[in-house]
Structures are given as C-alpha cells and as structure tokens.
C-alpha positions as CSV (number, residue, x, y, z in Angstrom):
1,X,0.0,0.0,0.0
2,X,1.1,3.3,-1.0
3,X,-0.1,6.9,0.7
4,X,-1.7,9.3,-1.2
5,X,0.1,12.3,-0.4
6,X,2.7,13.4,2.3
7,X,2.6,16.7,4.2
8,X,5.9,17.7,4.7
9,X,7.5,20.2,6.9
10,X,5.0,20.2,9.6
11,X,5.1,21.2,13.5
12,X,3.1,17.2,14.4
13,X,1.7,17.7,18.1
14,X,2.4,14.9,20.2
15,X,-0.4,13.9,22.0
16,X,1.2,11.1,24.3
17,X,3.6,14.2,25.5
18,X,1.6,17.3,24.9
19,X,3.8,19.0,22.9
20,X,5.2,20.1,18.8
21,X,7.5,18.7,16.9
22,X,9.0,18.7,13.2
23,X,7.3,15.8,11.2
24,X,6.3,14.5,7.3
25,X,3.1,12.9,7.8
26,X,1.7,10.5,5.0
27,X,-2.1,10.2,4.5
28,X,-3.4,6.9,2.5
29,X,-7.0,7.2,2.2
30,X,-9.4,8.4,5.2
31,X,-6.2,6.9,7.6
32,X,-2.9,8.1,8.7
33,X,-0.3,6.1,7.5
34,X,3.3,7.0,8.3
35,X,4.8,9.6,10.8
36,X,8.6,10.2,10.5
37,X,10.9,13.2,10.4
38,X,11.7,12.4,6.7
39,X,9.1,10.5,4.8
40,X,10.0,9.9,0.9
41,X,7.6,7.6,-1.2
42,X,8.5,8.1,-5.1
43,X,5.7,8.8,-7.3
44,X,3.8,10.3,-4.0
45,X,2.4,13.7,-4.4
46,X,4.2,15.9,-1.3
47,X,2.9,19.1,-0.1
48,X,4.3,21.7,1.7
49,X,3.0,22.4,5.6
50,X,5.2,26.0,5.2
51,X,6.4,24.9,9.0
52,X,2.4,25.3,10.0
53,X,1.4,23.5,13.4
54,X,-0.9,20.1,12.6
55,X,-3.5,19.4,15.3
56,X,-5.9,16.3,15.4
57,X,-9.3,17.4,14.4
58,X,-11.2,18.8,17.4
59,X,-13.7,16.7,19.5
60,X,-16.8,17.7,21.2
61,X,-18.4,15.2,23.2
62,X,-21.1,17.2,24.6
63,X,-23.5,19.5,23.0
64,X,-26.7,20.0,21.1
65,X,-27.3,21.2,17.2
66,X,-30.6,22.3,18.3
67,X,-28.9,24.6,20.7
68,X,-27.3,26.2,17.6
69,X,-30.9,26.8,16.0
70,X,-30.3,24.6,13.3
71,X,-29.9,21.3,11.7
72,X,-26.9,18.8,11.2
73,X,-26.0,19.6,7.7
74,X,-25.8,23.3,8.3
75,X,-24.0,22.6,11.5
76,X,-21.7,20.9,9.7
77,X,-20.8,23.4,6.8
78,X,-20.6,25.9,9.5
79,X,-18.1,24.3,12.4
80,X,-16.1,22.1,10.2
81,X,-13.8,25.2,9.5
82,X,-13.4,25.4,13.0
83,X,-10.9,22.4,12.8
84,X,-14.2,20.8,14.5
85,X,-14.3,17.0,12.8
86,X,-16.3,15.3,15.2
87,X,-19.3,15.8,17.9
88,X,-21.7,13.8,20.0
89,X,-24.8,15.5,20.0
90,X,-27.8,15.2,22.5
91,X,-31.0,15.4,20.5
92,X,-33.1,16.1,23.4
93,X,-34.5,19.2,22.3
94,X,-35.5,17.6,19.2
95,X,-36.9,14.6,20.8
96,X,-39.2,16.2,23.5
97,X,-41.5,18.1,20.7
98,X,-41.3,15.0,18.4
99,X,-40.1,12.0,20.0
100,X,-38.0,9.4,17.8
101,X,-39.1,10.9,15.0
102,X,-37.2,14.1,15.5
103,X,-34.4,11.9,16.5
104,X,-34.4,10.1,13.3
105,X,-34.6,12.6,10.8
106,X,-31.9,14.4,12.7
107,X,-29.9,11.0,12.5
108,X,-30.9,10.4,8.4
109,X,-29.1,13.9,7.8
110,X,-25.8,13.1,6.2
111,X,-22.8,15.3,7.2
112,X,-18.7,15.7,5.9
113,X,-18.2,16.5,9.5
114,X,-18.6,12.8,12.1
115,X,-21.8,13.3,13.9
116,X,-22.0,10.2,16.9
117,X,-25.7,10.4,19.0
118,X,-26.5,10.6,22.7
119,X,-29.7,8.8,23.8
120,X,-31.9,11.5,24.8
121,X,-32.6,10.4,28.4
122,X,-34.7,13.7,29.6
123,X,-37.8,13.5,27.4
124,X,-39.1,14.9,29.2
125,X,-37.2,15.9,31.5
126,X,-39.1,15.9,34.8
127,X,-42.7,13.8,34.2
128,X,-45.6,15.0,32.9
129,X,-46.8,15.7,36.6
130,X,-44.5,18.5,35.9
131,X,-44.4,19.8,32.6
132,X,-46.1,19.1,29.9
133,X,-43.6,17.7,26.8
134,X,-44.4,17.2,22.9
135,X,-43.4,13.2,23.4
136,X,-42.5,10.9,25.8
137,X,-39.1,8.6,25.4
138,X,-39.6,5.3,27.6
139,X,-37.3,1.9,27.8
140,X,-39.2,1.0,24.5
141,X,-37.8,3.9,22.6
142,X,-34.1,3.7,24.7
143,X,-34.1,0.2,23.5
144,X,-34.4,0.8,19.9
145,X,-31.9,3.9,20.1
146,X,-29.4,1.9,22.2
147,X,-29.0,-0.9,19.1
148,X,-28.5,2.1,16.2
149,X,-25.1,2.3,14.9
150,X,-23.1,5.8,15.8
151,X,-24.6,5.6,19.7
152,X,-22.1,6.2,22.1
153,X,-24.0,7.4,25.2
154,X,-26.7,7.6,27.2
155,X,-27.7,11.8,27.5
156,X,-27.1,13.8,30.1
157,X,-29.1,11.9,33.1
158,X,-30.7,15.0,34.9
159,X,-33.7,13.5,37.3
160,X,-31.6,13.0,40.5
161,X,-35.1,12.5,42.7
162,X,-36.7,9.8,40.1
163,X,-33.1,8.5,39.8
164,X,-32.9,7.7,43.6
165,X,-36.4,7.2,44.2
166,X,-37.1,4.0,46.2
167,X,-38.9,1.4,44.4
168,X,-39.8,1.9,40.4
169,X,-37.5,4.5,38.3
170,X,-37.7,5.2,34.8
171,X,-34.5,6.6,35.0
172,X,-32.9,3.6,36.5
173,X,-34.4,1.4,33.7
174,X,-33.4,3.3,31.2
175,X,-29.7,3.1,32.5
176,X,-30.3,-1.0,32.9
177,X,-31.3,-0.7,29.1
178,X,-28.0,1.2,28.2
179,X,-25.8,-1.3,30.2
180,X,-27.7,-4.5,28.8
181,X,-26.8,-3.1,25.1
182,X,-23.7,-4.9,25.1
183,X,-22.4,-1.9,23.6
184,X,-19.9,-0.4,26.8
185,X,-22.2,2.6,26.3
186,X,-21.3,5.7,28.9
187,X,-23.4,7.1,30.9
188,X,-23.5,10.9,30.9
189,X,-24.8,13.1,33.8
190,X,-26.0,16.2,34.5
191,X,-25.5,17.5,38.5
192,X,-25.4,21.1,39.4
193,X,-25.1,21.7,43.0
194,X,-24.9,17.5,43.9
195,X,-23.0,16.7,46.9
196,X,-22.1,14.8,49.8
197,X,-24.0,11.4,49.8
198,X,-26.5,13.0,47.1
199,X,-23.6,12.9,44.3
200,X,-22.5,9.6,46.1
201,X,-25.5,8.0,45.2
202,X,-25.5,9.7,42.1
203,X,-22.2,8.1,40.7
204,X,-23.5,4.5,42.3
205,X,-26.3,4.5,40.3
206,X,-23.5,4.6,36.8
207,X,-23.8,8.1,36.4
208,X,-20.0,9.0,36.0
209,X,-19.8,12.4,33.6
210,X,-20.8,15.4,34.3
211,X,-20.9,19.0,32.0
212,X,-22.5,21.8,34.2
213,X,-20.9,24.6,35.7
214,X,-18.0,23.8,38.6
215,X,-16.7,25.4,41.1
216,X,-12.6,24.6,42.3
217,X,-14.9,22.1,45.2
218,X,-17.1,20.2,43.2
219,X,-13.8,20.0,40.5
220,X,-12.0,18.2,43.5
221,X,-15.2,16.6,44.8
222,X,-16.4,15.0,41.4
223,X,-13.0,14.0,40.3
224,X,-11.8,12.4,43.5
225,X,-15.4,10.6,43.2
226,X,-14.0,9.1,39.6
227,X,-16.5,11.5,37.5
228,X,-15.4,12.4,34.4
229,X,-15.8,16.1,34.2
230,X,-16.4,17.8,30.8
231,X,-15.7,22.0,30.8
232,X,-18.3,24.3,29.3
233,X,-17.5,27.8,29.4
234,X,-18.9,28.8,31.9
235,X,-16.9,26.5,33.9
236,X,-13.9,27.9,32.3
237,X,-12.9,30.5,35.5
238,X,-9.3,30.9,36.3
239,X,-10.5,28.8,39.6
240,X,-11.7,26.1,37.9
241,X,-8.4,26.0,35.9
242,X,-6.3,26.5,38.2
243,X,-7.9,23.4,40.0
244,X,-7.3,21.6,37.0
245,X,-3.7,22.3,36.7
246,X,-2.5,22.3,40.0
247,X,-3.8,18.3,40.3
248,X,-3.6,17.8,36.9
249,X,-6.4,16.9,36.2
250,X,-6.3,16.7,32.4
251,X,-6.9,12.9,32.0
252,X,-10.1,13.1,33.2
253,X,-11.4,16.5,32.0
254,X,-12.5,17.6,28.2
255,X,-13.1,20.3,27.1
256,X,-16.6,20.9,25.5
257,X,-19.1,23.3,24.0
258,X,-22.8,22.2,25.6
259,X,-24.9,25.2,23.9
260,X,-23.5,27.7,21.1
261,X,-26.1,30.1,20.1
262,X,-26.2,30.7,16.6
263,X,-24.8,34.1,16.1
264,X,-21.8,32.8,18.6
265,X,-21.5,30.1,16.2
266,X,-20.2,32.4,13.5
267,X,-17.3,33.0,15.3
268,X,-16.4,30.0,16.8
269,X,-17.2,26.7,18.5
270,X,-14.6,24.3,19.8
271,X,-11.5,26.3,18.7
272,X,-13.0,29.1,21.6
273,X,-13.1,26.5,24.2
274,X,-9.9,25.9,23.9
275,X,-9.5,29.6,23.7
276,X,-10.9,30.6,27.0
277,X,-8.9,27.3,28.6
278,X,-6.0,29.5,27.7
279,X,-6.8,32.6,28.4
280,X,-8.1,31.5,32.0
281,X,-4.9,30.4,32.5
282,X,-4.4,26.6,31.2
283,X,-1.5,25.9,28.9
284,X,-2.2,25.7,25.1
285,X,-0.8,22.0,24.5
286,X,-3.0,20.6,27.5
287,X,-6.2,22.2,26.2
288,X,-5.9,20.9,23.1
289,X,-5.1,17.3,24.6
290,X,-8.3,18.1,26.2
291,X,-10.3,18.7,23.3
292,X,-9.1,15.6,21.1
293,X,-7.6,12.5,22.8
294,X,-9.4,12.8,26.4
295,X,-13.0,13.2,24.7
296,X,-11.9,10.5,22.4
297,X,-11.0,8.4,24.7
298,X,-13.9,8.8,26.7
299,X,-16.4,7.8,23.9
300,X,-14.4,4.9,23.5
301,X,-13.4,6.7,19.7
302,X,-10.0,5.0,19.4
303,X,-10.1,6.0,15.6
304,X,-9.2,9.6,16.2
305,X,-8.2,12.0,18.7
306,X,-4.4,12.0,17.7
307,X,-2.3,12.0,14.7
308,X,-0.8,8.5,14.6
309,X,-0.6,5.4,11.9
310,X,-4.3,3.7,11.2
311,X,-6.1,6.8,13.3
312,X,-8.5,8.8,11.0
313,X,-6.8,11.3,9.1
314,X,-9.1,14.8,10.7
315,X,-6.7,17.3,11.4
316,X,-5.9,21.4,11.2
317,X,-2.9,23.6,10.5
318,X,-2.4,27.0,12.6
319,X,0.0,29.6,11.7
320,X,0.3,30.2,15.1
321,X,-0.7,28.8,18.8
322,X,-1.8,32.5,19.8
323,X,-5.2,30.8,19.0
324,X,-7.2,27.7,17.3
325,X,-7.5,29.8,13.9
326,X,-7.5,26.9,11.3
327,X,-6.0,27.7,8.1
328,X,-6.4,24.6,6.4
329,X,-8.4,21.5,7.9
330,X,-8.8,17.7,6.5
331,X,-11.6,15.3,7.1
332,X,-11.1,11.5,6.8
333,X,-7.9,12.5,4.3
334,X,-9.9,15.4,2.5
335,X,-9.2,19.0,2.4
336,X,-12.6,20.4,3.5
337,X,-11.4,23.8,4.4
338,X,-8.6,26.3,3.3
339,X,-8.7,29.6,4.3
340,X,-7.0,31.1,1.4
341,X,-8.8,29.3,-1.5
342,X,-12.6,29.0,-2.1
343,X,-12.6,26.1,-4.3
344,X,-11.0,24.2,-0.9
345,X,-13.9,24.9,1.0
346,X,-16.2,22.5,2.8
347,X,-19.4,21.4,0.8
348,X,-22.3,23.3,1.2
349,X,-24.8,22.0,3.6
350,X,-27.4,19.4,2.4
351,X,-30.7,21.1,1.9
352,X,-32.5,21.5,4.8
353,X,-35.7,18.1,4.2
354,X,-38.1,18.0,7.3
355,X,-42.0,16.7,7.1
356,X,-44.7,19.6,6.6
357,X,-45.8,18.5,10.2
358,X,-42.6,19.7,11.8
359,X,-43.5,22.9,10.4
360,X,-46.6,23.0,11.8
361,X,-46.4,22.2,15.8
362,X,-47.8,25.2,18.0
363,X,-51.0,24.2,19.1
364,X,-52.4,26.9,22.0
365,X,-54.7,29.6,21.9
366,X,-53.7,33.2,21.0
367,X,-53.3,35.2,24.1
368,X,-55.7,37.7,25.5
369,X,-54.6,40.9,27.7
370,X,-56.3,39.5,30.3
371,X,-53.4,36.3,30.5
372,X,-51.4,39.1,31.9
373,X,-53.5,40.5,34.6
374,X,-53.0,38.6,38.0
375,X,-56.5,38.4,40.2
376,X,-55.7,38.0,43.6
377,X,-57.4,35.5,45.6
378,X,-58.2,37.2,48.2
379,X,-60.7,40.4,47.4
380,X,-59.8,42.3,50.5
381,X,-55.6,41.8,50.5
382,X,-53.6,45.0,50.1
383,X,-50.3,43.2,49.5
384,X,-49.0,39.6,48.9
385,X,-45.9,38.1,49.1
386,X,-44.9,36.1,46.0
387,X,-42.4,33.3,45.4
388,X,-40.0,34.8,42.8
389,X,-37.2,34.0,40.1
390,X,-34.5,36.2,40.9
391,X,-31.8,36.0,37.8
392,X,-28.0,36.7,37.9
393,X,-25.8,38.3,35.9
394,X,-23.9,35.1,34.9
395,X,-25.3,31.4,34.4
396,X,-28.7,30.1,34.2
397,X,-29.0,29.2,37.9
398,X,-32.0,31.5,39.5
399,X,-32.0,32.4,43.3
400,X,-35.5,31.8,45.3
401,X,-36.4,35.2,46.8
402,X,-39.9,36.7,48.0
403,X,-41.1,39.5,47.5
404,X,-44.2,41.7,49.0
405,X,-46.2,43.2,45.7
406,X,-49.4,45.3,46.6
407,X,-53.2,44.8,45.6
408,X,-54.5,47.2,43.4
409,X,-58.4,47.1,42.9
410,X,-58.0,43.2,43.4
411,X,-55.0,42.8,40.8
412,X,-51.4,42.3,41.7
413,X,-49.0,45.0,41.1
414,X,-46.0,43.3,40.3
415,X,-44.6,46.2,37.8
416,X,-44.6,48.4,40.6
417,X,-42.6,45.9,42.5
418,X,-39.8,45.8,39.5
419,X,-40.7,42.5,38.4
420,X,-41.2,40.9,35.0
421,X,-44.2,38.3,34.4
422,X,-43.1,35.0,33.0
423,X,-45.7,33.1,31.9
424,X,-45.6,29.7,30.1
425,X,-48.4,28.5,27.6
426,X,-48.8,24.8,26.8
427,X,-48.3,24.0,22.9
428,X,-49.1,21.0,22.2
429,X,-52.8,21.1,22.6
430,X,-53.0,18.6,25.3
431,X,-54.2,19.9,28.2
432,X,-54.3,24.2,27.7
433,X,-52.3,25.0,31.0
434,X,-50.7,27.8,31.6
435,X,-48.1,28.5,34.3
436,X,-47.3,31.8,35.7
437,X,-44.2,33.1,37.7
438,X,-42.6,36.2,38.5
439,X,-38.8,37.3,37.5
440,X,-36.5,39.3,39.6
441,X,-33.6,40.8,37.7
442,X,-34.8,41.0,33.9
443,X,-36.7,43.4,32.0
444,X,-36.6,46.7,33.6
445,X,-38.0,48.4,30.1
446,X,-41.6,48.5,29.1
447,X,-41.5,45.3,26.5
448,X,-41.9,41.9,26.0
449,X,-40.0,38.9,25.2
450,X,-41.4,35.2,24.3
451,X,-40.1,32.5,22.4
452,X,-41.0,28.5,22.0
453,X,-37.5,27.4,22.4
454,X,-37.9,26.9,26.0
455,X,-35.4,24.2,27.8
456,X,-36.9,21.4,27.8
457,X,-40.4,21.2,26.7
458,X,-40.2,24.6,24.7
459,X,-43.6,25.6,25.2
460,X,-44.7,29.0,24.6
461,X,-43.0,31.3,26.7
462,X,-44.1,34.7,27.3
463,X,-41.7,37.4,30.0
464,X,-42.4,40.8,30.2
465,X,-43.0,44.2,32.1
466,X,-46.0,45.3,29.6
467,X,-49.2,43.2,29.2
468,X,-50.1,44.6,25.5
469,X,-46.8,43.9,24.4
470,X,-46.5,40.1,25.8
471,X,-50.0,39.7,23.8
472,X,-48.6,40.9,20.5
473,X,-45.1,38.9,21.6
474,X,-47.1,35.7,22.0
475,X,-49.1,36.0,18.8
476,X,-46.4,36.4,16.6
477,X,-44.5,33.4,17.5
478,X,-47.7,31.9,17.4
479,X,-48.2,32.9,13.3
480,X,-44.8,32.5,13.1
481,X,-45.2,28.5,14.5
482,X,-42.1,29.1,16.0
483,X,-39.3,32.0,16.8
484,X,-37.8,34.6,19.5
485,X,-39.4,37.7,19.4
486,X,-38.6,41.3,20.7
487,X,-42.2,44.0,21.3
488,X,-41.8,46.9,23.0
489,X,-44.2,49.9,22.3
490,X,-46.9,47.8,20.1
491,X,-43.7,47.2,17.7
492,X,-41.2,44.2,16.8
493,X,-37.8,45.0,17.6
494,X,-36.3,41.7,16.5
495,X,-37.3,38.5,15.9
496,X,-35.6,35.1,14.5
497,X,-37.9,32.2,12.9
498,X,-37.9,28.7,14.3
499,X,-40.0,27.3,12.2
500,X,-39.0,23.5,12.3
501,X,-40.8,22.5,15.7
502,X,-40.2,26.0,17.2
503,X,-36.5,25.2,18.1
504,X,-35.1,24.7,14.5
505,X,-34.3,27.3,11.7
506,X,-34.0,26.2,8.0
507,X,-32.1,29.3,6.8
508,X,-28.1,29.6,6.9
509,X,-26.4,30.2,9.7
510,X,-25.2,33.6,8.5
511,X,-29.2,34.9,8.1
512,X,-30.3,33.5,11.4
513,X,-27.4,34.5,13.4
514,X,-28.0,37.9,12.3
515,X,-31.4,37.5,13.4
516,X,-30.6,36.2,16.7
517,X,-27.9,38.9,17.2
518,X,-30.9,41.3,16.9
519,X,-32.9,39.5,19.2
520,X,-30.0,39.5,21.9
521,X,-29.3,43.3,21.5
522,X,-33.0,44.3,21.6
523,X,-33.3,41.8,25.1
524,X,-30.4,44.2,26.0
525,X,-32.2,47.2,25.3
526,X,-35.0,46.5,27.0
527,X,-32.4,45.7,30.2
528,X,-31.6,42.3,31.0
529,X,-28.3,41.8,32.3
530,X,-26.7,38.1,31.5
531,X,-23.4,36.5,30.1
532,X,-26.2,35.4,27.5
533,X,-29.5,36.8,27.7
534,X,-31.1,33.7,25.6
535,X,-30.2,30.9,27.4
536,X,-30.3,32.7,31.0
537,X,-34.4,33.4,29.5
538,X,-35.0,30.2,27.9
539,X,-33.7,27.6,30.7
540,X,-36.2,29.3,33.6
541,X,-38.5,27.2,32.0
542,X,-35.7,24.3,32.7
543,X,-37.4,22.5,36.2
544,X,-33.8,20.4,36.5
545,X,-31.3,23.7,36.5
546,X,-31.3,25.6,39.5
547,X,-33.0,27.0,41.8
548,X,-36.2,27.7,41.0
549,X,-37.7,27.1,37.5
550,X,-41.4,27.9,36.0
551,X,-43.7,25.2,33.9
552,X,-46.7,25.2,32.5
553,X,-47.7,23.9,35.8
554,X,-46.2,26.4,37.8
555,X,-43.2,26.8,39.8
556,X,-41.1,24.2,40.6
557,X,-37.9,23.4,43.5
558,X,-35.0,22.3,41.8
559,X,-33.9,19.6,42.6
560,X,-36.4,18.6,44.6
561,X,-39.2,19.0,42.2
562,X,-41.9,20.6,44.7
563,X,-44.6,22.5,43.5
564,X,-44.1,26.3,44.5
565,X,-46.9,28.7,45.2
566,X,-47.0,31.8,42.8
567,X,-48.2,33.8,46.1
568,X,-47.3,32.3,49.7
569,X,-49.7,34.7,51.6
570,X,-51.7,38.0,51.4
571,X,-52.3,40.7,53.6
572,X,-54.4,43.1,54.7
C-alpha cells in the first residue's frame, strides 16, 4: 500500500507528550499512514505544511445542534472550518416536541463532519406531573436507540429525585437498558449543585460524567469521586483551571461546548473553548489534549483524537498557537477547508428536508390581555408576598427570593414591585395550562420577550414588564409556528424564525445569526443583564437547573421538584 500524499515540513503535536515537533506525515485514504521526520515515497504527491502546526481534528463530546438553532447539515458546513471533525450530539430538544421521529430525521441527515448520537434520556425531562412535553421517550424507545449504529452514550441523566427514588425508576431502567446493550455505552450526567451522599448515590447509580458549571470544590469533589468532568464555558474561570492544573487533572477532563447560540456560532465553536482554557490560564498544548484524545477516549473513539498510523486522518494547520484559527483542515484524508482558497472549502450544507408536520407544531390559543393581569385571591388583601425567580448576571442558575407586591383594585401590582411576568403557555394542545411566575432581575423596560424554544419542553414562553406587548409577543411566535421575538411599544424590535418545531431554523447560519444577534441586543435594550440573555431566559422554563424554574404547571424546586406557590400569603 502506498499513501496518497505526504505533508511535509509540519510542527506534528504529540499527544502522548503534549507538545510540537518537526514531522512528514503520510495520508493513505481516510487513515494516517506513516509519521517520521523524513518521509520519501517516489511517485507520492508531497505538499508543503510551510512549517504550519498540525492538530488532530477537534472533538466535542457534549453539545446540542438544536442549541445552535439549526440542523446537522448546516452545523456541519458551519463548524467544520473550525478544525471541529467530530461531535456527540444530544438530541433532546428535538426529541421532546417529536419524539424518535425528530431523533431520526436528525440521525438520516448526512454530514462531511462525524456526527456520533446521545440517547436523549430527559424527554421529558421531569414527568408529565410536571411539565407538559411534545413526546414521551420510555425503555421502548431507549431500547431501539441503544442498538442504532453511531450511539455512544446515554444523554445527560438529569432526574436525581426519580433516579434515587425507592422502588420503580424510569431513569434507572433506562440506565439498565444502556448497560444490557452490550455496547460499553457511557453514561453521561447532569448535576449542578450534587454533593455529599447525594452525588455519592449519584455516581452509584453509573452516572460518572458530568458537564454543568464547577466550582474549584465540586472539580476536586467529582473528580476524586471518579467523575469524568467535561468543561463548558462557563466552567472555564481561572479557579476552575487552576484546580485543574494544580492536580492535573487533564486525564479526566475535556473540554466541550454544551450550547452555542447561533450568532456565537459564527465565530467559533470548539476552537474558543480551547481559547478561553488558555486565556483562564491553562496551557495551550494541555487544552488541546483536552479537546481531542481525552473526549476520544472517553467515547471509547479510538479512531481519532491524535495523529498516529491507522487513526483517521481529521486534522488542522495554525499559523500560530496564539489561537485555534485553522488555516487549512482535513476530514477523513480530504481538504474540507482552506482559508485562502474558495474552491478548498467545505461542501455546502445538504438542503434543509423536514416533514410539513414539523413545520406545523404550536397548538395553543392566541393570548388575550387578560393572561397578563393577575386576580388576587383574596378580594380584601392590600399586599402579597410572592415566590420569585431572581436571575443573575452570569449562568442560568436562579435564586429563590420573595417579595411583598401590593393589591390594586383586586389585581397584583407586580410592575410596581420591579418585576417581569413570566408566563408559560402549553403547545401541544393537550391539556391548555398555563403557568405563571414572577422574575427578579430581567426586564426593567416597558417590552416583551417570548419564544417556544424553551429548555426542555419549549412551550410557549411569554416574560415581560408590559401586558399589550407580551400579547402581541405571543401571537407572533404563534403565526410565526415558531421563533424569538422582541415587542416593546406595540412594535417588533427583532425577531428570528424557528419554524422546524419552534426550536429549528432552516435558513443559513449567516441569516439567522444575524437574526438572533438582533434579538440578543434588543433583550439588552430592554435591560436584562446576562453572560447570554437567551439561554439565562429560555432555561427558567428548565425544572432540572437551579433553583427555582417555571412550567406550564407552575413553579417548581430544583432539585427537589416541589410545587411552589405563585403567592405564599396575602395581607391586609
């Protein structure tokens, strides 16, 4: 067998030592096939590396297209330039408005970039005591998933009560179904906040990953406990890292992206991981080993993750290490990106093919003025205290506070009080419920902001300071079947169409991240305060993130899942 081509005169990084050295690398096919400082096959085309760095192709073990607004062939097109040549992606968002059928026409897509599948294990997320979803995922449906080729995982397991309930637990069964598969599936988690005996359990149960946000204790905690911890940004503090580095801890930590909103995702995805691992202070050539062999290794993806003989040939060459800026990037032995040349670009994205029912999918009533005025129970109160959401300026975790609002002619004055009104609308037209809640640290402009993707049912979600505005804000995601809209005044200010299910775009990533950028700046506008506005809005409808979350049946404890009284008392 002879290679294709040999790239000569190329800085190789050396995964087993974490650092760069001079190399000719020879590809043959989709493979790697010879390493060596001096590599000479006659006949064999060479190529010049111009003294470039060579990286394996990045890997992202934890995220969600959906998050990204879109759909796997445009998620493709659009990160593979990123040096980004394989994710494991979490269809849950997809799954809990259409079940396994969103799950397989996601799957069907086909994609230049490797695309491996968690089983969604949070559909829903809670029960439908809780919240009410689109679909329903039981052992039936884990079962079938578990025996489809490219599965790797079981999704991020986020139901710690059902999980150690005593007697029956869905969550449970559906771990006996992944560990029965035969397949050495992992078993991802999802823990913000577990400790002590709680996380004990936790980990007893199989559950041995986990992706949300650290602190330096739970990074010593978890990892001393044999988790697996996988860094989101937002975990990325100079704490956190210095935790890391101080124990090096890079064997068991990777480096991943979770969410990337779309207009984010035009400027990065991976590569700024790795970025802001750097710039919070951990060293260039152990971020990378965290962002190709650890994830790899994890997922039990011994194909890839370094640049060695019979791995797959996905890899990048930098000009530079002052960042992940890719100026030429192979996939499977093909040059699918070069910065400097068009006609070495990746494919476009596969046209975007869904059923007309995914395009038809919000099923409530429009809303009336009327949604938005709270009657308060009691005819003769003159205040009440109310349970409320209070939001920070960083992460999606709320804080419980209460807060005394007065009576007005029987209605509760809760814009006096400096509060928005969240209110959640069930869209699948199963049972009409509506959930209300109030919002401490959002909109502090006269304006509305709704949207139906909403974590993890993405019912329609209405928060606001101004009741004619949240009306018109409803309705237009309503025509729309799907979007994030901006009213303030009677008028749009921005909006971004989500017409696949409510959660998924079918235009490029260029229109709708423009869109979304909008819709993020008029959010601003009108005042709310958050590393990112759109997730901190659309996960208080989350009732397995922190603290206190809002359904369409009302507010919930998290993680304990206890109904919460929109008003604890009144007076008089």
């Amino acid at each position: 067998m002879r290679p294709d081509f040999i790239l000569k005169n190329v800085m190789v990084y050396q995964t087993f030592r974490q650092c760069f050295e001079k190399r000719d690398v020879a590809v043959a096919g989709e493979t790697f096939y010879c390493i060596s400082p001096a590599i000479s096959y006659p006949g064999v085309e060479e190529r010049d590396g111009k003294g470039r760095y060579m990286l394996p192709g990045l890997v992202d073990i934890h995220m969600h297209i959906e998050s990204s607004m879109t759909y796997p062939g445009e998620f493709s097109r659009i990160t593979l330039p990123y040096g980004v040549t394989t994710v494991v992606a979490d269809a849950h968002e997809m799954a809990n408005v259409f079940g396994m059928d969103g799950i397989r026409a996601f799957m069907a897509q086909k994609t230049k970039q490797d695309i491996f599948w968690a089983i969604p294990s949070s559909v829903p997320a809670t029960n439908e005591k809780l919240e009410t979803a689109g679909a329903a995922l039981g052992v039936k449906e884990i079962s079938e998933m578990a025996s489809l080729d490219g599965v790797l995982c079981l999704g991020e397991i986020m139901n710690y009560k059902d999980l150690s309930a005593e007697g029956e637990s869905r969550t449970r069964a559906l771990i006996d179904v992944c560990r029965k598969a035969g397949k050495n599936l992992r078993i991802e988690g999802h823990c913000p906040g577990l400790t002590g005996t709680d996380l004990n359990r936790f980990i007893y149960e199989g559950v041995d990953a986990d992706h949300t946000q650290q602190t330096p204790q739970s990074v010593m905690e978890k990892t001393e406990l044999g988790m697996f911890l996988e860094l989101q940004f937002k975990s990325l503090t100079p704490e956190v890292v210095k935790t890391v580095c101080d124990h090096e801890l890079y064997e068991n930590v990777a480096l991943v992206t979770d969410d990337t909103m779309a207009d984010k995702l035009l400027t990065g995805h991976l590569n700024k991981i790795i970025e802001t691992a750097v710039r919070a202070g951990m060293p260039m050539e152990k971020a990378i080993y965290c962002a190709t062999w650890t994830p790899s290794r994890r997922m039990h993806l011994d194909d890839r993750g370094m640049i060695a003989p019979g791995k797959i040939a996905d890899f990048m060459l930098l000009d530079s290490l002052d960042g992940i800026d890719p100026v030429v990037v192979y996939k499977k032995g093909e040059c699918v990106y070069c910065k400097d040349e068009e006609a070495c670009g990746a494919a476009e994205a596969a046209a975007c093919s869904f059923p007309d029912p995914f395009y038809h999918t919000i099923n409530c009533r429009p809303a009336e003025i009327s949604d938005f005025v709270l009657k308060a129970e009691d005819p003769d109160a003159k205040w009440a205290e109310v349970n409320v959401m209070k939001i920070g300026a960083f992460g999606t975790a709320t804080t419980p506070v209460k807060r005394r609002v007065e009576v007005k002619d029987g209605v509760l004055d809760w814009k006096s009080a400096g509060l928005s009104l969240a209110v959640v609308f069930e869209r699948y037209g199963k049972n009409g419920n509506i959930g209300y809640g109030f919002v401490e640290g959002a909109l502090t402009k006269p304006g509305a902001v709704a949207t139906t993707w909403s974590h993890d049912s993405h019912n329609l979600f209405v928060l606001g300071t101004d009741e004619n505005d949240m009306k018109l804000a409803q309705r237009r995601v309503l025509k729309l079947q799907g979007a994030y809209v901006v009213f303030s005044e009677g008028r749009s200010l921005a909006e971004a169409r989500l017409t696949i299910g409510g959660i998924v775009s079918d235009q490029p990533i260029e229109v709708l991240g423009q869109e979304l950028k909008e819709v993020r700046a008029a959010m601003e506008g009108l005042g709310y305060v958050n590393n990112n506005v759109i997730m901190s809005m659309s996960t208080l409808c989350l009732p397995v993130s922190p603290k206190l979350k809002l359904t369409d049946h009302g507010l919930l404890t998290v993680p304990g899942q206890e109904h919460v009284p929109l008003v604890e008392k009144y007076g008089k």
